[in-house]
C-alpha positions as CSV (number, residue, x, y, z in Angstrom):
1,X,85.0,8.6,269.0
2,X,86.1,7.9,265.3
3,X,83.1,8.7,262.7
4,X,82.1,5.8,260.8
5,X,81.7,3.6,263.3
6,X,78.0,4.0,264.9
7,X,74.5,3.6,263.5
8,X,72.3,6.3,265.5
9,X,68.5,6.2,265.2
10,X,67.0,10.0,265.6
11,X,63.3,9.2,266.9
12,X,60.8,12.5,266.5
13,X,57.5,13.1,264.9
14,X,58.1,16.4,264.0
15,X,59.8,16.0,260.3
16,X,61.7,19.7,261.3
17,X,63.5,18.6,264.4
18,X,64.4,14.8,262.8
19,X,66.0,17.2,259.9
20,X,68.2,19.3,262.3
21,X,69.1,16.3,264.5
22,X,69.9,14.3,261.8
23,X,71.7,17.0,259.5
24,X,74.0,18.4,262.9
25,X,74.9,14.3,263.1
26,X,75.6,13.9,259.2
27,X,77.7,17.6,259.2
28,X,80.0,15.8,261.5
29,X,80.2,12.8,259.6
30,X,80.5,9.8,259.4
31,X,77.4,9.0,261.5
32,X,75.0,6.3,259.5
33,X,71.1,8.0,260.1
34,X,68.4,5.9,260.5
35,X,64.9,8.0,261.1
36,X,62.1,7.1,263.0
37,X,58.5,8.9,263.3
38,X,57.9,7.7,267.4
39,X,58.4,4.8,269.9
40,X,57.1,1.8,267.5
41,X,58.6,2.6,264.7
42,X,62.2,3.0,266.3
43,X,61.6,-0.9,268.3
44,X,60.9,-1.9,264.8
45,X,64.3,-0.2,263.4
46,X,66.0,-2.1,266.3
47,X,64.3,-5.1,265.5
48,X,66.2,-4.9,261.6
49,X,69.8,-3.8,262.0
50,X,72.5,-2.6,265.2
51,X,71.6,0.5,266.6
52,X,74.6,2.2,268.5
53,X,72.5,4.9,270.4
54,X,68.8,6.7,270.4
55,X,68.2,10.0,270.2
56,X,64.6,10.7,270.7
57,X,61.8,13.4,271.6
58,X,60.2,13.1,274.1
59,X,56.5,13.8,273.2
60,X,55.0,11.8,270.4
61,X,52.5,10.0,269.6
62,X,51.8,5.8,269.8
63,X,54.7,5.6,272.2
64,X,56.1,8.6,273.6
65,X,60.0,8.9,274.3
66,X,59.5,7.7,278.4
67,X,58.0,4.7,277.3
68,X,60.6,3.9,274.5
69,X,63.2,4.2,277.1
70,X,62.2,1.8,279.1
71,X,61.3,-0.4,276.1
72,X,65.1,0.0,275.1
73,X,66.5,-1.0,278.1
74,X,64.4,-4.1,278.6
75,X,65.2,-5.8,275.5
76,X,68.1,-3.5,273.8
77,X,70.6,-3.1,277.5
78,X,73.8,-2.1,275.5
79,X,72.3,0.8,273.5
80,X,72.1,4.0,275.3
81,X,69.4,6.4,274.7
82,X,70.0,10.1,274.8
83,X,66.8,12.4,275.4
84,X,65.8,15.7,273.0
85,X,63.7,18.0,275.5
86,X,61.0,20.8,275.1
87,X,59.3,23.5,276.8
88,X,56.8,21.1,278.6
89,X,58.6,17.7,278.9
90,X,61.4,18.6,281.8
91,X,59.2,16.3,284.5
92,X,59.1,13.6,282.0
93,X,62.7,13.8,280.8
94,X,63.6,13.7,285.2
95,X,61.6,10.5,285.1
96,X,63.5,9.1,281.7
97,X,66.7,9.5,283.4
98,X,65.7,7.7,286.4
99,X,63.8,4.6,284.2
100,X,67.3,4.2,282.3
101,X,68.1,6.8,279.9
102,X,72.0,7.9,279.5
103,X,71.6,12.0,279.1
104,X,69.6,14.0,277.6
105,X,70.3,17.8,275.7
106,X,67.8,20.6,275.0
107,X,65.9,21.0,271.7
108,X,66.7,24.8,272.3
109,X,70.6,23.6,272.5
110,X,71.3,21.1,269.7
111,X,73.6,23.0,267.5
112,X,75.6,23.8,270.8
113,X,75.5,20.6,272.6
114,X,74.4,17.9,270.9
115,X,78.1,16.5,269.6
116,X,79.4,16.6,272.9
117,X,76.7,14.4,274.5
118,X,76.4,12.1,271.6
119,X,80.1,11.6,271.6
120,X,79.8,11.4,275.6
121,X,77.6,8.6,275.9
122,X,78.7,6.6,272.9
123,X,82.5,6.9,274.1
124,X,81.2,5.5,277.4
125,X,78.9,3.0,275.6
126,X,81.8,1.4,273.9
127,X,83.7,1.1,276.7
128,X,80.8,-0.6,278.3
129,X,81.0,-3.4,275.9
130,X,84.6,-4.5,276.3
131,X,85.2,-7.7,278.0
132,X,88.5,-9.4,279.4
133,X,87.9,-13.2,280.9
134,X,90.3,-12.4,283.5
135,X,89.3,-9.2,284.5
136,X,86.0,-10.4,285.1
137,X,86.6,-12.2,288.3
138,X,87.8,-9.3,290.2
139,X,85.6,-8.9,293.2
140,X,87.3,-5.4,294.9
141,X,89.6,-3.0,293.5
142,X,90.7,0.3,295.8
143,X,92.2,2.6,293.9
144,X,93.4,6.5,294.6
145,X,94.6,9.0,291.7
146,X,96.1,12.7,291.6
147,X,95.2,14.4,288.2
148,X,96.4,17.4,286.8
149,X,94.0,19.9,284.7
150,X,94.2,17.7,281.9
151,X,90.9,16.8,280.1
152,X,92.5,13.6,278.3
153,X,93.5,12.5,281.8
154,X,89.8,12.6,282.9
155,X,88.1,10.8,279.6
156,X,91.2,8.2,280.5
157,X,90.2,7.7,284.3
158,X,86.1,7.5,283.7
159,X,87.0,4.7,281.0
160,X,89.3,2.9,283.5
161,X,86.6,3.1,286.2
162,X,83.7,2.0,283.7
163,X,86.0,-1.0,282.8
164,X,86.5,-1.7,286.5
165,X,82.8,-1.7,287.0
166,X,81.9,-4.3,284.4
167,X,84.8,-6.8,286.1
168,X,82.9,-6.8,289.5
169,X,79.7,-6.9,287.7
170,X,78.3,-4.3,290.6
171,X,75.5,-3.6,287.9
172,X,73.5,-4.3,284.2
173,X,75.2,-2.5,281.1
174,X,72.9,0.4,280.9
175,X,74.0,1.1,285.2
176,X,77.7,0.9,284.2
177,X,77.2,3.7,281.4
178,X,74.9,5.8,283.9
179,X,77.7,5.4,286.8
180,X,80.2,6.8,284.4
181,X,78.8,9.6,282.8
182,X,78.1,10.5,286.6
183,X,81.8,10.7,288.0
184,X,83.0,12.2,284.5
185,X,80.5,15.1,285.2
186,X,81.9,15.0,288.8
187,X,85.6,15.2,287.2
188,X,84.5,17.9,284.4
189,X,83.2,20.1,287.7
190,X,86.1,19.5,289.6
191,X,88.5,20.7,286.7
192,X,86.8,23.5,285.1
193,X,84.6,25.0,288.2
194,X,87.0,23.9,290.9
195,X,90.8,24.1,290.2
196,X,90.2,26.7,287.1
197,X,87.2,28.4,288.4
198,X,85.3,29.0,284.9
199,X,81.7,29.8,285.2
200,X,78.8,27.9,284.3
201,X,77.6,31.0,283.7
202,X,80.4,31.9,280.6
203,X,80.0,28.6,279.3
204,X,75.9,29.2,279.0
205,X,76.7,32.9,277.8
206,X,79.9,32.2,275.3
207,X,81.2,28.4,275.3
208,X,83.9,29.0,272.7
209,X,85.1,32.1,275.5
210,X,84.6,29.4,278.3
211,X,87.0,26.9,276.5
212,X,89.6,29.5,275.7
213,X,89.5,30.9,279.6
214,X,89.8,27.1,280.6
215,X,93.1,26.9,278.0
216,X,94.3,30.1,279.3
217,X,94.1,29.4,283.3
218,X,96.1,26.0,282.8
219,X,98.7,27.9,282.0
220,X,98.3,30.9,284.8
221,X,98.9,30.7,288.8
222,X,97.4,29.7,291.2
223,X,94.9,27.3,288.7
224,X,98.2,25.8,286.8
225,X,99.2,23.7,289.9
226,X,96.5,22.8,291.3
227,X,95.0,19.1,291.5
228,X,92.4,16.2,291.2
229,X,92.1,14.1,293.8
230,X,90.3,10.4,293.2
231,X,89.5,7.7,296.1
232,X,87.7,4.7,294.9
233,X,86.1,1.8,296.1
234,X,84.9,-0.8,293.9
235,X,82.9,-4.2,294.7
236,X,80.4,-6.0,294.0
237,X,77.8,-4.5,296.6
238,X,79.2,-0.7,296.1
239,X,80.9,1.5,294.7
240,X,82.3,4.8,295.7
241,X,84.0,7.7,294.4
242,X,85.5,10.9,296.5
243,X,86.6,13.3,294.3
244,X,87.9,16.8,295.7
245,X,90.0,19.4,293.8
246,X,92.1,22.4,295.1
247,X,89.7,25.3,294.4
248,X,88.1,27.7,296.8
249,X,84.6,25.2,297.1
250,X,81.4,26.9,297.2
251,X,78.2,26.7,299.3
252,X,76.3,23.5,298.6
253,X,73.3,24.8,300.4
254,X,73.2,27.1,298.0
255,X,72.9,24.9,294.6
256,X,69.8,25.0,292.8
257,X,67.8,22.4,292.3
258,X,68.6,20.8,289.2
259,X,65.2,19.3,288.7
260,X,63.1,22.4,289.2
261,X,62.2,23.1,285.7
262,X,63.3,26.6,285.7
263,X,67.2,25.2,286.1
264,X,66.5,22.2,283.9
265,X,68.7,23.5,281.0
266,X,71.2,25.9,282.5
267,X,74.4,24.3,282.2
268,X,75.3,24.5,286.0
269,X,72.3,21.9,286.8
270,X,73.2,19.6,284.2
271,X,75.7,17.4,286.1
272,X,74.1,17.4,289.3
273,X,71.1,16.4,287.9
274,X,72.8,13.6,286.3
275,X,75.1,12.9,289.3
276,X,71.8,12.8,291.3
277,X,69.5,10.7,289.1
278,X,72.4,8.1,288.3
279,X,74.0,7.4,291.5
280,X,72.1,6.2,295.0
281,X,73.8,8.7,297.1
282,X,75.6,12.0,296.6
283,X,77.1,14.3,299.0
284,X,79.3,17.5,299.4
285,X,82.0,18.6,301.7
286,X,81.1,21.6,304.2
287,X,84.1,23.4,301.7
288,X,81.9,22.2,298.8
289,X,85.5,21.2,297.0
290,X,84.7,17.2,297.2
291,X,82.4,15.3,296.9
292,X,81.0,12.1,297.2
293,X,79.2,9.3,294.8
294,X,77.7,6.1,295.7
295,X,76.1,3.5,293.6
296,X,74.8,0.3,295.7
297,X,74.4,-3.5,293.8
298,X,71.5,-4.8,293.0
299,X,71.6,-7.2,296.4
300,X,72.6,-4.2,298.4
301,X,69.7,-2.1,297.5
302,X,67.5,-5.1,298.3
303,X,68.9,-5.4,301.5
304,X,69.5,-7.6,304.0
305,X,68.9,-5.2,307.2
């Protein structure tokens, strides 16, 4: 993402928290800031100029962030909104993700995380908006890939995918940007936990130490050598997405549940949780080294059984 190019609206009614959003986005620069003080006020900021993404609380007053979600994505489908959670809003912020919204980041965790999310979503928002005439009247695509540990490799393949949806039209804008965001996460576990076998436990204790061991191990045996390995099935009733690395796996029976409230913020629930409310079906191999996403079209979820 180049600054300069996106208009983000920060939506909170506490005047402290729409400072430190706002000053973390302006300290990166190149971000244009409009503020909001809860849900009306930001439909009437969307109502006056282009808003590229949402950031919003969750609790507020007049329209509370759930609410302005679903608001958003009924009558503003291209702009993504990204969630700012609280002790006491988790539930709520579960039941924004499913309703429409495109991630979310702790209040607790902004310095840390909010650039990476923001940049996240609005890299896969962009992509979202492409369009190619021809492209658009692809009805299947089937597609396999073997990637290296190379992050630039992943941001590439989640972009191609993302692209690929929007040509079968499998789902709305704001589906297509879910979808992706759900097999990058799947990718970003696959590289870093898989094949190099980094912690979610460093990252939450020392990111800066859990990028540099990440650096370090592409350059040791046995992590160096080992691969990604993509299977995809795109149409317009499904799509589906296998994606196993070379690491030792792990215990899927053992995961956590990302939506207890007690995991809600640890950085080894966030992309299950994502994976899980973005995607209709999500499965692990007995090795838990691959694993599987599905997202069903609007006429397959209907059904015709």
């Amino acid at each position: 993402m180049r600054p300069g190019q996106h208009t983000v609206l920060v939506v909170d009614d506490s005047a402290i928290d729409r400072r430190l959003a706002s000053g973390l986005l302006e300290k990166e620069g190149g971000y244009q800031i409009v503020l909001a003080t809860n849900g009306k006020d930001a439909l009437q900021a969307l109502k006056s100029q282009p808003i590229d993404l949402v950031l919003t609380d969750m609790q507020m007053d007049e329209m509370d962030g759930l609410q302005l979600v679903e608001a958003v994505r009924a009558d503003y489908p291209l702009t993504p909104v990204i969630l700012m959670t609280a002790l006491g809003s988790e539930e709520i912020a579960v039941q924004a993700l499913e309703k429409g919204a495109a991630s979310y980041v702790s209040k607790r965790r902004l310095q840390q995380d909010l650039m990476e999310i923001v940049q996240q979503v609005l890299d896969s928002s962009d992509e979202n908006r492409m369009q190619s005439r021809l492209m658009h009247r692809l009805a299947r695509n089937e597609f396999s890939f073997v990637l290296n540990n190379d992050l630039t490799l992943v941001h590439s393949l989640v972009k191609y995918l993302q692209h690929t949806l929007r040509c079968v039209r499998l789902a709305d804008e704001v589906d297509r940007l879910r979808v992706g965001i759900a097999v990058e996460e799947a990718l970003l576990n696959a590289l870093y936990h898989g094949n190099l076998e980094v912690s979610s436990e460093l990252k939450e204790r020392d990111p800066n130490l859990f990028e540099e061991t990440a650096r370090q191990r592409c350059q040791e045996e046995p992590y160096r050598n080992r691969h990604i390995f993509i299977d995809a099935l795109v149409s317009r009733e499904q799509a589906r997405f296998v994606i196993r690395d070379e690491g030792p796996g792990f215990n899927p029976k053992t995961l956590p549940d990302p939506t207890d409230i007690a995991n809600l913020e640890k950085p080894s629930g966030r992309g299950i949780l994502l994976m899980r409310s973005f995607m209709d079906e999500i499965s692990f191999n007995e090795q838990g080294n691959q694993v599987t996403l599905v997202k069903l079209g609007a006429k397959t979820e209907a059904g015709d059984e």
